[in-house]
DSSP file (Angstrom, degrees, kcal/mol; ACC not computed):
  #  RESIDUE AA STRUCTURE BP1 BP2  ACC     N-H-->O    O-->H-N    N-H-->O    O-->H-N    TCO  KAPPA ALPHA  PHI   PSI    X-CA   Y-CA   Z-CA
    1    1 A X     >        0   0    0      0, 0.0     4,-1.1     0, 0.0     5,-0.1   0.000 360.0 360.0 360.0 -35.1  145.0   75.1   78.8
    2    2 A X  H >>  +     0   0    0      1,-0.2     3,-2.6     2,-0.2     4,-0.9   0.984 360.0  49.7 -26.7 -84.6  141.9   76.8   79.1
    3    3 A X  H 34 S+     0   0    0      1,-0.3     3,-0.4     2,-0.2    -1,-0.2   0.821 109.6  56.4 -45.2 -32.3  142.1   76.9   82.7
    4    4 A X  H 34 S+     0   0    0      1,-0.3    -1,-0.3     3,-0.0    -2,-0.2   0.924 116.2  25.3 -58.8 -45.4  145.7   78.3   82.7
    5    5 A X  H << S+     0   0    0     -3,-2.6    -1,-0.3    -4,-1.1     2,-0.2  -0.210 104.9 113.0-160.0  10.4  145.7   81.3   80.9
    6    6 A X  S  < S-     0   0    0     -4,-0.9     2,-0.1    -3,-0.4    -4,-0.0  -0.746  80.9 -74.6 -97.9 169.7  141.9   82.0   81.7
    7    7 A X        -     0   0    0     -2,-0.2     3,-0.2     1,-0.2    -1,-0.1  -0.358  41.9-179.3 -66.3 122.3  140.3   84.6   83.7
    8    8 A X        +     0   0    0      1,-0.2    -1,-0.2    -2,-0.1    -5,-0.0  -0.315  57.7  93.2-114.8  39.9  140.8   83.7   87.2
    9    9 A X        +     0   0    0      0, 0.0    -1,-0.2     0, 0.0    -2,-0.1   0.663  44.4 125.6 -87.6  -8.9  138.9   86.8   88.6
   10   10 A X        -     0   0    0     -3,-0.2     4,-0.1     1,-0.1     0, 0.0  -0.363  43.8-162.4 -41.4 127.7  135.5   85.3   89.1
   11   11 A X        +     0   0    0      2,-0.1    -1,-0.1     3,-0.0     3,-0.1   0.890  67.8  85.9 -42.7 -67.0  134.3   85.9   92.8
   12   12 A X  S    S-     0   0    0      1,-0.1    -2,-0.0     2,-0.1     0, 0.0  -0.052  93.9 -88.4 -85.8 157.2  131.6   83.1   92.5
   13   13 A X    >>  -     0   0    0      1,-0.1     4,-2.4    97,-0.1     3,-0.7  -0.276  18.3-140.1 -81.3 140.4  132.3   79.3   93.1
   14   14 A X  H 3> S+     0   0    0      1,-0.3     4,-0.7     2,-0.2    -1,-0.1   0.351 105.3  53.3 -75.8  -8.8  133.5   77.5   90.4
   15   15 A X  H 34 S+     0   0    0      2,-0.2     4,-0.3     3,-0.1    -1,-0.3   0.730 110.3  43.9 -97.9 -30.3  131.1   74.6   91.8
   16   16 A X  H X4 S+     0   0    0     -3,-0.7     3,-1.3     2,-0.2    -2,-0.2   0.836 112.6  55.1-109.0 -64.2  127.8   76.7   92.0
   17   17 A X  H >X S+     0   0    0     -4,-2.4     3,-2.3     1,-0.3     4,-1.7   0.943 110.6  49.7 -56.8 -71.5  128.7   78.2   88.4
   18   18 A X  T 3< S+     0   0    0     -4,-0.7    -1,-0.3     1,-0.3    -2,-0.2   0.598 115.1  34.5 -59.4 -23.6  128.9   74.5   87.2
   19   19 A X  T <4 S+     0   0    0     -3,-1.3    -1,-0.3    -4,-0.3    -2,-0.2  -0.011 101.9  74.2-118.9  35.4  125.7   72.9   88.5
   20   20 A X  T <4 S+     0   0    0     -3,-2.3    -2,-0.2    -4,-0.1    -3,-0.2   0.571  86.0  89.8-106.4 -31.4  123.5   76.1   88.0
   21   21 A X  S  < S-     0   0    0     -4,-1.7     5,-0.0     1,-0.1     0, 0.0  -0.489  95.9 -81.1 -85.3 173.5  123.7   75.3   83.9
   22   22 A X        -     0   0    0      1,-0.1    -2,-0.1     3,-0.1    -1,-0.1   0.417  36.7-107.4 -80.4-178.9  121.4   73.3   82.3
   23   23 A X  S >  S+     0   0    0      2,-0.2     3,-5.5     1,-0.2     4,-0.4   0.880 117.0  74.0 -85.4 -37.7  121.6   69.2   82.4
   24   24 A X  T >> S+     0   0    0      1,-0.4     3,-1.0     2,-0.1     4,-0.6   0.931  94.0  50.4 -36.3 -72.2  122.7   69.8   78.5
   25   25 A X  H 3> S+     0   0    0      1,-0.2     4,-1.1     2,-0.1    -1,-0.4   0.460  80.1  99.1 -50.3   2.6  125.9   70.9   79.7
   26   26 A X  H <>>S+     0   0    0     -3,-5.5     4,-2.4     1,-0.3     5,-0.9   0.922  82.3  51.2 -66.7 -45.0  126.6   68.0   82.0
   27   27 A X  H <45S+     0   0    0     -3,-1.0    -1,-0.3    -4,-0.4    -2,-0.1   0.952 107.3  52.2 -42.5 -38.2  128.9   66.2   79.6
   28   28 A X  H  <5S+     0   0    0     -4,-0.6    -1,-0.2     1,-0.3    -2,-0.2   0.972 113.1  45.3 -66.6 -36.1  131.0   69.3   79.0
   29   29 A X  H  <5S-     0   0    0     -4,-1.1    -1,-0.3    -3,-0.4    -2,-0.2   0.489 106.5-125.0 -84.9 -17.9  131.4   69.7   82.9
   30   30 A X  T  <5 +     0   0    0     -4,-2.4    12,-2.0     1,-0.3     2,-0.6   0.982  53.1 163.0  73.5  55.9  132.2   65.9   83.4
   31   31 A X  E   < -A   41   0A   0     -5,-0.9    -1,-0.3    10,-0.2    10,-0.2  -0.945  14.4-179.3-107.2 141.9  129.2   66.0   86.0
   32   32 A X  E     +     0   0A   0      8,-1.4     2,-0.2    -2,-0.6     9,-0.2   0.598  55.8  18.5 -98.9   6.8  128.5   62.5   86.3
   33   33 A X  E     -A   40   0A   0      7,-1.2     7,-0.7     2,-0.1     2,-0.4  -0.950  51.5-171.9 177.1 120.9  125.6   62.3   88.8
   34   34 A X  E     +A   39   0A   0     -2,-0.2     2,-0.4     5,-0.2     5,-0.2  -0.944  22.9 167.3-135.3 128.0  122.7   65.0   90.2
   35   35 A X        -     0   0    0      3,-2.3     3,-0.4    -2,-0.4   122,-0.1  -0.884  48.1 -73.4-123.2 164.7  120.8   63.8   92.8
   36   36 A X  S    S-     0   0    0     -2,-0.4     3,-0.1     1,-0.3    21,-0.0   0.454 123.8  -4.8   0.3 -58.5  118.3   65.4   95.3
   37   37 A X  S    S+     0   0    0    121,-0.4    20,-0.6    32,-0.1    21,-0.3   0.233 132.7  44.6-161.6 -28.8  120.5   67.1   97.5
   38   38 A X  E     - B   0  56A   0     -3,-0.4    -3,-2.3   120,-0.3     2,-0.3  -0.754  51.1-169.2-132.9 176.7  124.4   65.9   96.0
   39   39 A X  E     -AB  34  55A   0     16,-1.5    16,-3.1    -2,-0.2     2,-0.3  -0.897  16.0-141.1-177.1 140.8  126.0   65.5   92.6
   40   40 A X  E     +AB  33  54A   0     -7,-0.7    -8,-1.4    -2,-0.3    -7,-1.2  -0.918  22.6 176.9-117.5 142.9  129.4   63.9   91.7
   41   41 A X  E     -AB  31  53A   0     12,-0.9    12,-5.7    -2,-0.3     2,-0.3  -0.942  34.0-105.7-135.4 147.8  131.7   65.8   88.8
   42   42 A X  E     - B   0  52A   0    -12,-2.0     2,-0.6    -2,-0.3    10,-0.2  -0.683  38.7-107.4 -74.1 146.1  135.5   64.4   87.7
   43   43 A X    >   -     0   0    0      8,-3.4     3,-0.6    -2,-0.3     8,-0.3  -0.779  21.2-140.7-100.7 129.3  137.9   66.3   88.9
   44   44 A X  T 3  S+     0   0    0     -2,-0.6    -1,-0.2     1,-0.2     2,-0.1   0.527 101.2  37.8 -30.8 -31.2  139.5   68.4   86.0
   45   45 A X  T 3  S-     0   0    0      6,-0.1    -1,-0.2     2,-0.0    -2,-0.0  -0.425  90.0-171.2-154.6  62.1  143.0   67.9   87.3
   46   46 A X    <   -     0   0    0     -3,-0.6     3,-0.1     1,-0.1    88,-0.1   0.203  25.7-153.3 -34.0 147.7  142.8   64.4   88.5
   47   47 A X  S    S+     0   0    0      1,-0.3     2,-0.2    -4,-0.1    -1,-0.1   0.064  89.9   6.6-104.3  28.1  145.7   62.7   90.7
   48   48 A X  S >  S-     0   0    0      3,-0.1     3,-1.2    71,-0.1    -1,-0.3  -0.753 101.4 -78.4 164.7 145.0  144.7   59.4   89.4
   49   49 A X  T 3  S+     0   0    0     -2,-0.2    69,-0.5     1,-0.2     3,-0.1  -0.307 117.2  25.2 -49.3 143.8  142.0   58.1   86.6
   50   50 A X  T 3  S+     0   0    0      1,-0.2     2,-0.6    67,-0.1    68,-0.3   0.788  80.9 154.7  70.9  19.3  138.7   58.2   88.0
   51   51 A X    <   +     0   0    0     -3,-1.2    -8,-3.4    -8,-0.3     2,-0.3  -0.777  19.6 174.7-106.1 142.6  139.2   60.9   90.6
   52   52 A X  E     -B   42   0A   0     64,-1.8   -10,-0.3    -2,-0.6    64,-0.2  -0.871  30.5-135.4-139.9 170.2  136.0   62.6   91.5
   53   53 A X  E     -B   41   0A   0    -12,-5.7   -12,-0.9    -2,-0.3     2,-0.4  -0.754  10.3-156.9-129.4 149.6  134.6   65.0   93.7
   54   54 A X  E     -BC  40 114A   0     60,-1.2    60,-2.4    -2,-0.2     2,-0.2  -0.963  21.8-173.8-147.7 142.8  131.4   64.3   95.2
   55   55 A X  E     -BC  39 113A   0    -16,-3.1   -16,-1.5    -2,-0.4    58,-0.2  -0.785  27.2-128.8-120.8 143.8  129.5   68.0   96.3
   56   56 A X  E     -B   38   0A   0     56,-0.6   -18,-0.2     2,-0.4   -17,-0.1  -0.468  37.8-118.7 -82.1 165.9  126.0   69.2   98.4
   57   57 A X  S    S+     0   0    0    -20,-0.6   -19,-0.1    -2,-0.2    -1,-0.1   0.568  92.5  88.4 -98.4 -34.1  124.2   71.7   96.0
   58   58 A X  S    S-     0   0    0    -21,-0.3     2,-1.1     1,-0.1    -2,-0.4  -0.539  82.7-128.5 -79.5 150.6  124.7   74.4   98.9
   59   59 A X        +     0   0    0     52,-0.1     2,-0.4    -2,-0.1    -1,-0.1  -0.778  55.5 138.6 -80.8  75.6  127.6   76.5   99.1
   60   60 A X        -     0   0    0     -2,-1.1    52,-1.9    52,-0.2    -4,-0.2  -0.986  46.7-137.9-126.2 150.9  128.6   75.9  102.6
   61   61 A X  S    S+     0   0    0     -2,-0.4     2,-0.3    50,-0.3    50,-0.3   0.613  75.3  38.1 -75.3 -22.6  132.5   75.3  103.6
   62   62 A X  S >> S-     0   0    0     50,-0.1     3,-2.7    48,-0.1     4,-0.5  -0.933  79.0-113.8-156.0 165.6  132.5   72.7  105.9
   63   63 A X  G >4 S+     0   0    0      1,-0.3     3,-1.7    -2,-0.3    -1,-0.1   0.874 114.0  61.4 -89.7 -34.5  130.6   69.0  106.7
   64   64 A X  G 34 S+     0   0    0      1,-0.2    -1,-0.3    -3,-0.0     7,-0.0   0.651  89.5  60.8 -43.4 -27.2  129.1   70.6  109.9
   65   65 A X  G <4 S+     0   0    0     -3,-2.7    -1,-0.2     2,-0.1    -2,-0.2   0.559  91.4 114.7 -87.9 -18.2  127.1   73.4  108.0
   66   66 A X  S << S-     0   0    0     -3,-1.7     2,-0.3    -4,-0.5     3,-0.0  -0.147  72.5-135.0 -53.6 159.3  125.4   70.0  106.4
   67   67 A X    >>  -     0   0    0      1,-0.0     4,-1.7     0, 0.0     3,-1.3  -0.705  36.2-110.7 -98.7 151.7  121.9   69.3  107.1
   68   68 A X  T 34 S+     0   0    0      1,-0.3     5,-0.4    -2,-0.3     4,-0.1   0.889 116.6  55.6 -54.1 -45.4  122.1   65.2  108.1
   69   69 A X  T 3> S+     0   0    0      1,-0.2     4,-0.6     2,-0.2     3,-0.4   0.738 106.9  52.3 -75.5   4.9  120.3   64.1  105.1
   70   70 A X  H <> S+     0   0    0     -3,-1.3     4,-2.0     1,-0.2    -2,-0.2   0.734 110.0  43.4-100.8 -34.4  122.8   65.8  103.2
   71   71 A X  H  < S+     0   0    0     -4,-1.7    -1,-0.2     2,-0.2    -2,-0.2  -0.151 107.8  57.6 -94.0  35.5  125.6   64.3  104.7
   72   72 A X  H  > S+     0   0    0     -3,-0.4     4,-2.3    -4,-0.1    -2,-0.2   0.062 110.5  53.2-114.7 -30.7  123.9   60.8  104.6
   73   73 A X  H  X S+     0   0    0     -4,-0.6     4,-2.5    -5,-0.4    -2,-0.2   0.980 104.2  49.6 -43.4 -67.1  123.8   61.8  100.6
   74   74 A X  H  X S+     0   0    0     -4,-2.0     4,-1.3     2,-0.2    -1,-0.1   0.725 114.1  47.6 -68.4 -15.4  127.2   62.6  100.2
   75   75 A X  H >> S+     0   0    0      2,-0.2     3,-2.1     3,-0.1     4,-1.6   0.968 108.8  51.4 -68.1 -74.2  128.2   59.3  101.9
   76   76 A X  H >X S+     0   0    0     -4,-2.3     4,-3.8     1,-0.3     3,-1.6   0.876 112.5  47.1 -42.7 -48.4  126.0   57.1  100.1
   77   77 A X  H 3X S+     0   0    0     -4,-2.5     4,-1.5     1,-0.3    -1,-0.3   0.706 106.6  55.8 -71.4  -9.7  127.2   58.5   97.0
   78   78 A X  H << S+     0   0    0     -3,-2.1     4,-0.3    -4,-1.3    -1,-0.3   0.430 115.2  41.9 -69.2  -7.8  130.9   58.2   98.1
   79   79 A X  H <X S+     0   0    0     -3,-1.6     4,-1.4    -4,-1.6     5,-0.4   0.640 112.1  54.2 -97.1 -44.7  130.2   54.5   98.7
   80   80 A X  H  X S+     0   0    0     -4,-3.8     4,-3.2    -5,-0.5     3,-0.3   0.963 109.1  47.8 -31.0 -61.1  128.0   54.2   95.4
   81   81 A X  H  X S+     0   0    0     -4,-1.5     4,-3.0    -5,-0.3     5,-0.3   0.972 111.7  53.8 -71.7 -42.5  130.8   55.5   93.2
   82   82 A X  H  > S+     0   0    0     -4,-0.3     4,-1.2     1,-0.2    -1,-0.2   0.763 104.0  54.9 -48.1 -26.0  133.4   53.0   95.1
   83   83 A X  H  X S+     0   0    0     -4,-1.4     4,-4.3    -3,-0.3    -1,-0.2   0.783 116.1  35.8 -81.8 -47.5  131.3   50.3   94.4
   84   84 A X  H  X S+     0   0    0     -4,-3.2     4,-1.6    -5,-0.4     5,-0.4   0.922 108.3  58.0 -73.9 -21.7  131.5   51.2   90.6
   85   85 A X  H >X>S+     0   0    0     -4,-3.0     4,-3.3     2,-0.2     5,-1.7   0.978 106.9  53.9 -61.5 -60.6  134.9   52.4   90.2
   86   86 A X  H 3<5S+     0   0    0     -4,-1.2     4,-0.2    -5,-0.3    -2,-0.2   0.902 112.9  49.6 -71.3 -29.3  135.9   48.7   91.6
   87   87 A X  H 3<5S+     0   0    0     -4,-4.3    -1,-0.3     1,-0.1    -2,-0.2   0.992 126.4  16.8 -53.5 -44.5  133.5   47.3   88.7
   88   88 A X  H <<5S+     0   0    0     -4,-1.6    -2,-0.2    -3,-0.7    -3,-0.1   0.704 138.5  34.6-112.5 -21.5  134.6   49.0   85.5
   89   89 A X  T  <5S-     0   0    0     -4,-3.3    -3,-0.2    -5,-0.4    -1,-0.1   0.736  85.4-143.5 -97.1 -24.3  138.3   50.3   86.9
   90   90 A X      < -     0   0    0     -5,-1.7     2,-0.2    -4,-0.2    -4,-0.1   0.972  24.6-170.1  38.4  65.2  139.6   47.4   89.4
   91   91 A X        -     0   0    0      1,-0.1    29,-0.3    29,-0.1     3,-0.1  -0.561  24.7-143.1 -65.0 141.6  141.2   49.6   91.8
   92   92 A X  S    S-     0   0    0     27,-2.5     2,-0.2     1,-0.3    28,-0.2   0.721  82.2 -25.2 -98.2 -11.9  143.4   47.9   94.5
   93   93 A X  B     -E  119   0B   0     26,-1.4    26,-3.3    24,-0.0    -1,-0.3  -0.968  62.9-114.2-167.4-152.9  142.1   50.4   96.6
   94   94 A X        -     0   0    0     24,-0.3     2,-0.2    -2,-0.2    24,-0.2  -0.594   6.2-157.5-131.3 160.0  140.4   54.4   97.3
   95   95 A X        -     0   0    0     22,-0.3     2,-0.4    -2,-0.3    23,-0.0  -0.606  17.2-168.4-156.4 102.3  141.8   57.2   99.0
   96   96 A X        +     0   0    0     -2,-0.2     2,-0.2    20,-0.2    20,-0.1  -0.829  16.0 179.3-104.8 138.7  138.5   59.3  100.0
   97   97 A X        -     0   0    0     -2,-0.4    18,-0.9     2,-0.0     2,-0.2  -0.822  21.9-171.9-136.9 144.9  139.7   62.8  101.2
   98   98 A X  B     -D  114   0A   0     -2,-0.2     2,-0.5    16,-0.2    16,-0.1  -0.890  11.2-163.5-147.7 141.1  137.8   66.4  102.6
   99   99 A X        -     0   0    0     14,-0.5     2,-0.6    -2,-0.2    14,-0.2  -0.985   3.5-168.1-106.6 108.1  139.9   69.2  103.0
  100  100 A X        +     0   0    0     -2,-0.5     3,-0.1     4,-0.2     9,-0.1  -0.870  60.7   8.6-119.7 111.0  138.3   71.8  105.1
  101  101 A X  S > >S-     0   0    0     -2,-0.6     3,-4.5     7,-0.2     5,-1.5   0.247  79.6-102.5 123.3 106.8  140.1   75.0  105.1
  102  102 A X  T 3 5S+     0   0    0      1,-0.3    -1,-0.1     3,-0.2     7,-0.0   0.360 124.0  62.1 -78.6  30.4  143.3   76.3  102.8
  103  103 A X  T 3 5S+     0   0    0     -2,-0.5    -1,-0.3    -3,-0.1    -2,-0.1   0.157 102.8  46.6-119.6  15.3  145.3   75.6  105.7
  104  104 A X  T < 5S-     0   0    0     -3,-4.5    -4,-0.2     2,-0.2    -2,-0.2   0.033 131.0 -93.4-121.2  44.1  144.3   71.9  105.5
  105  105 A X  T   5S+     0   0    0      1,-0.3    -3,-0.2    -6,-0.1     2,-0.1   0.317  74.2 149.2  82.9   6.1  145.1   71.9  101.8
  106  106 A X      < -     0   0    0     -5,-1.5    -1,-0.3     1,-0.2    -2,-0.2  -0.568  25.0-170.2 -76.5 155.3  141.3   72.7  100.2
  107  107 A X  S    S+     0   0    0      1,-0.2     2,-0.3    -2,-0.1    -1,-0.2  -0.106  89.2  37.6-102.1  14.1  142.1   74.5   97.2
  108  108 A X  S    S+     0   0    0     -9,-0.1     3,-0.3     5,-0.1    -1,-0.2  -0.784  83.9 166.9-154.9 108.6  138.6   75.3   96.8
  109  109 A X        +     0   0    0     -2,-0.3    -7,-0.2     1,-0.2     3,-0.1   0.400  59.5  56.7-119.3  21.9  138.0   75.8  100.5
  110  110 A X  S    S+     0   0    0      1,-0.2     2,-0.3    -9,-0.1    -1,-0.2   0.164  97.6  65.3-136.9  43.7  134.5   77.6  100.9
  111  111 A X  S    S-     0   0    0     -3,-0.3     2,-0.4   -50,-0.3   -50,-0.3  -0.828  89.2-134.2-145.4 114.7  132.2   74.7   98.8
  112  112 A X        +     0   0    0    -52,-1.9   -56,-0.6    -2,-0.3     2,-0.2  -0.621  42.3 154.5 -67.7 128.0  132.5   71.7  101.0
  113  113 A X  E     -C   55   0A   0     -2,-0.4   -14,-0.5   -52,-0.2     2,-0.4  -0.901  31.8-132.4-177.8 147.8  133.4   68.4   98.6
  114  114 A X  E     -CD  54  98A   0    -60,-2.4   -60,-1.2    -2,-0.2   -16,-0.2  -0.936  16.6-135.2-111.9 136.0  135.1   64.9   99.0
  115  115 A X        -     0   0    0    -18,-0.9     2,-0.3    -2,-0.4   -62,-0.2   0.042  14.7-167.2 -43.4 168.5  137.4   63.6   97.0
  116  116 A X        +     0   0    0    -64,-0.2   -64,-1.8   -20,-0.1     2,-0.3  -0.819  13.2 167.2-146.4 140.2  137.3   60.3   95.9
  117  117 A X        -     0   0    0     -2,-0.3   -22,-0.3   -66,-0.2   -66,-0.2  -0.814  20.8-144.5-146.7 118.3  140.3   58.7   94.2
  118  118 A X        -     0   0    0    -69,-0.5     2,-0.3   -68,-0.3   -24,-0.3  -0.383  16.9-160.0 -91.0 170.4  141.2   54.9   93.3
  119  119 A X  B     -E   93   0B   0    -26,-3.3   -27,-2.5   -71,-0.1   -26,-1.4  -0.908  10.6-161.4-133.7 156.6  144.3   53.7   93.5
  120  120 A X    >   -     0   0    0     -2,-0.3     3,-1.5   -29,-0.3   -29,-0.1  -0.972  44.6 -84.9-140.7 148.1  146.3   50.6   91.9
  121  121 A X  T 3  S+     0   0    0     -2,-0.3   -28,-0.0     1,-0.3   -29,-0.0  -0.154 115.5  16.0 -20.0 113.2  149.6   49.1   93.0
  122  122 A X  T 3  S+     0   0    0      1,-0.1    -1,-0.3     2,-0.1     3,-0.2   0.794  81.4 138.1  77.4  21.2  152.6   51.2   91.4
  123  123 A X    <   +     0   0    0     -3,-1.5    -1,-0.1     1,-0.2    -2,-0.1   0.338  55.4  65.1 -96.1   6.6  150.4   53.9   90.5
  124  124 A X        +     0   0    0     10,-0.1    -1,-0.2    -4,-0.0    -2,-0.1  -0.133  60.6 154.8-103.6  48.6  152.9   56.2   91.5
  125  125 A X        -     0   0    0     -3,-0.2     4,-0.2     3,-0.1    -2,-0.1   0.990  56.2 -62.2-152.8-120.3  156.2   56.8   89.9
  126  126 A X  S  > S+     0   0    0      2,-0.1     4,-1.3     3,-0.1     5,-0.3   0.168 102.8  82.5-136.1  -6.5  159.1   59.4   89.4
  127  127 A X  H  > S+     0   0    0      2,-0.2     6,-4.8     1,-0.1     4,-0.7   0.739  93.0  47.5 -86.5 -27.7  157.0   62.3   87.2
  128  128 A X  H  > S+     0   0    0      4,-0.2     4,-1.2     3,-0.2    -1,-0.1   0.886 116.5  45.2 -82.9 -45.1  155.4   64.1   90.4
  129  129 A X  H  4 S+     0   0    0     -4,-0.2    -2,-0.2     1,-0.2    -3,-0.1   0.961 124.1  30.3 -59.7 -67.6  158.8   64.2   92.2
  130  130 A X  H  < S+     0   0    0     -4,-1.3    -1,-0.2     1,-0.2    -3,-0.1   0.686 137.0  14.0 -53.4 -41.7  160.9   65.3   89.4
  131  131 A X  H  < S-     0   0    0     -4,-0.7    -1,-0.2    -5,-0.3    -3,-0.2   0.605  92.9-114.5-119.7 -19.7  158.7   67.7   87.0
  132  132 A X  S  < S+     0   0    0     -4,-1.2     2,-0.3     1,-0.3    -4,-0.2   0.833  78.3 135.8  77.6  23.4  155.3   68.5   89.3
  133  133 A X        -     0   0    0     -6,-4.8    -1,-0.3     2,-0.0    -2,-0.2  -0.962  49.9-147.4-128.2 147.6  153.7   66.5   86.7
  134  134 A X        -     0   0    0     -2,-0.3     2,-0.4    -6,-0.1   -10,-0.1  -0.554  10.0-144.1 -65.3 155.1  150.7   63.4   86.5
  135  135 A X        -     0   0    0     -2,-0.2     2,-0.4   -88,-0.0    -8,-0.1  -0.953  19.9-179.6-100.6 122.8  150.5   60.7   84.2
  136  136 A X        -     0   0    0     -2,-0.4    -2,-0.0     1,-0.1   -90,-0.0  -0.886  12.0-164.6-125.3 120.5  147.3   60.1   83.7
  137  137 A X  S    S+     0   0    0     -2,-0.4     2,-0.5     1,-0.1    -1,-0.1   0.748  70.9  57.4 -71.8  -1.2  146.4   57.1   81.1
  138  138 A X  S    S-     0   0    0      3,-0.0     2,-0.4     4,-0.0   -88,-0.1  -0.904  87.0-123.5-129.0 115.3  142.6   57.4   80.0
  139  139 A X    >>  -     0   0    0     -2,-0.5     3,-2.4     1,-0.1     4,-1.3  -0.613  35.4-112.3 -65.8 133.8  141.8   60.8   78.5
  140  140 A X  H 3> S+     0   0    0     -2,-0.4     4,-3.1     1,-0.3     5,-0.3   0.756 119.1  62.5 -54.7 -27.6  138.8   62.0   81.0
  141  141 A X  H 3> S+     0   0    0      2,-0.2     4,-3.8     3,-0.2    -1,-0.3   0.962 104.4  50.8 -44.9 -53.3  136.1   61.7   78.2
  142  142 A X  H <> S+     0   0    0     -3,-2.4     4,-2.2     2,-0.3    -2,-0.2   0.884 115.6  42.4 -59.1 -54.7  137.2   57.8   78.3
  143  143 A X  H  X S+     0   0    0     -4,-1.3     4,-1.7     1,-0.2    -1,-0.2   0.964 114.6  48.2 -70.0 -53.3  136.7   57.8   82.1
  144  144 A X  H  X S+     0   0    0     -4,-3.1     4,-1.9     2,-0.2    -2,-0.3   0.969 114.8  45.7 -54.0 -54.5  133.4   59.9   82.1
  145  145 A X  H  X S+     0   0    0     -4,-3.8     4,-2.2    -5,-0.3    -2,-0.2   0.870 112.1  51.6 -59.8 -51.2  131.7   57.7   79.2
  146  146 A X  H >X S+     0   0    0     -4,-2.2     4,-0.6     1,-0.2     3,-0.5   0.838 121.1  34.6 -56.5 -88.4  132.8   54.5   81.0
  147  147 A X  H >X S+     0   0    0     -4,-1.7     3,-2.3     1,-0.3     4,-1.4   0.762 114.4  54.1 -16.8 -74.1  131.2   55.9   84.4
  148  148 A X  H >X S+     0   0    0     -4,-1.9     4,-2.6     1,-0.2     3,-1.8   0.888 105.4  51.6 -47.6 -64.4  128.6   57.5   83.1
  149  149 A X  H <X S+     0   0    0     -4,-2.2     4,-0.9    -3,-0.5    -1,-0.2   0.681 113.1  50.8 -29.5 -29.7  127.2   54.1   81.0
  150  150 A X  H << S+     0   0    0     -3,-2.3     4,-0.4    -4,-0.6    -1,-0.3   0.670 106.4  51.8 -99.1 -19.8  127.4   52.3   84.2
  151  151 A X  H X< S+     0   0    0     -3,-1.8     3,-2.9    -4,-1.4    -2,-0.2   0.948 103.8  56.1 -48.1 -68.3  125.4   54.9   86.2
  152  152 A X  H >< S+     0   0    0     -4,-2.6     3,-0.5     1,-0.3    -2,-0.2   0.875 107.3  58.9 -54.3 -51.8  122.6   55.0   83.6
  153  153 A X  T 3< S+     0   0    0     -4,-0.9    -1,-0.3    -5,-0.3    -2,-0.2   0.568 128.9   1.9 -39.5 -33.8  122.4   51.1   84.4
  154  154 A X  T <  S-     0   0    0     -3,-2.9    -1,-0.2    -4,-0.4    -2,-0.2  -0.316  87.9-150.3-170.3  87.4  121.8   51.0   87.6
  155  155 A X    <   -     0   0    0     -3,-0.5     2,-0.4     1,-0.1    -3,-0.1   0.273  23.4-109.8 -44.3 172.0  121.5   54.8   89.1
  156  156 A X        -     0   0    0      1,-0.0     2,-0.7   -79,-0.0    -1,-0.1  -0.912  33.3-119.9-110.1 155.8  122.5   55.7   92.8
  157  157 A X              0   0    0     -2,-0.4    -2,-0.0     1,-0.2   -81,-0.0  -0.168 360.0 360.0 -86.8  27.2  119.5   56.5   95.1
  158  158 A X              0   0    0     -2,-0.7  -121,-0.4   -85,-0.1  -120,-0.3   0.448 360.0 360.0-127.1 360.0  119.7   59.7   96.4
């Protein structure tokens, strides 16, 4: 609700703003993961449990502006998190997405990030056509602690 009916004037990136505060905040920001050079957050307004964004710490728009180890980061950790989603979530399968550009759908189009999103069999149903609405069953706290516990266990390497 926040997000609704808050001030959407900010000029500065809503991704920048979030990993510039302190590690304190991470819970509060659902960032699940800062490494070297990348950092994975949940996306606030999921299409599926467990969908997550995974970001370089520079603000550049597009996977080209990447330095190589930075886009050998963001990989490994899009592969990391796949591996862990299929532990603790048993996804039948992913749909990892980058939008570059608000005429190729980014809705945040000048901070470069991939989606990540698992999917299960029948995980779509009649509530997006009809209303424009998700059902999502795990409140995102649920999803973050579950993740998060399994991170701390056995961290990703970048």
């Amino acid at each position: 609700m926040q997000y609704i009916v808050g001030n959407k004037t900010s000029d500065s990136c809503v991704f920048c703003r979030m990993i510039a505060q302190e590690e304190e905040c991470d819970r509060r920001n659902y960032i699940l993961f800062r490494g070297r050079r990348v950092f994975a957050v949940l996306n606030l307004y999921p299409y599926n449990n467990g969908h997550l964004m995974i970001l370089p710490y520079e603000h550049l728009a597009s996977l080209e502006q990447l330095s190589p180890e930075t886009q050998a980061d963001v990989m490994h950790l899009v592969s990391y998190f796949i591996r862990l989603m299929r532990r603790c979530m048993s996804p039948a399968g992913f749909n990892v997405g980058i939008n570059l550009g608000k005429a190729a759908g980014a809705g945040i189009d000048d901070h470069v990030h991939v989606h990540l999103v698992p999917r299960w069999d029948g995980d779509t149903n009649f509530m997006p056509v009809i209303s424009e609405t998700r059902v999502i069953p795990e409140w995102l706290d649920d999803t973050y602690g579950k993740l998060v516990s399994l991170i701390k266990e056995s961290p990703p390497s970048c």
